[in-house]
C-alpha positions, 0 to 999 in steps of 0.5 A: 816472755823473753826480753832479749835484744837483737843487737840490731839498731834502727835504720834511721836512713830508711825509716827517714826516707819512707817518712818522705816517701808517704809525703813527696811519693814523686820525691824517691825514685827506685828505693833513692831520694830524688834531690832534683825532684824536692823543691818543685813538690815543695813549692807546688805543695806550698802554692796548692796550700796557699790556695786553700787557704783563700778558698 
């Protein structure tokens, strides 16, 4: 077993953007995040969770 490294580092940016992605899809737009799109699904998603949470 070989243990070598690829001198590579971790994109955070894009690890950071598909962890938005896989919360807020509507929120990234062609590979970009999308800033005016943010906080309408924000508090869309805090108004649906308040919701069920009466329920």
């Amino acid at each position: 077993m070989s243990n070598k490294i690829d001198g590579l580092s971790m994109n955070l940016e894009q690890a950071n953007l598909d962890k938005l992605r896989s919360v807020f899809p509507e929120c990234v737009s062609e590979g970009k995040l999308d800033c005016l799109v943010i906080p309408v699904s924000v508090r869309l998603a805090k108004s649906e969770s308040a919701v069920l949470e009466r329920s």
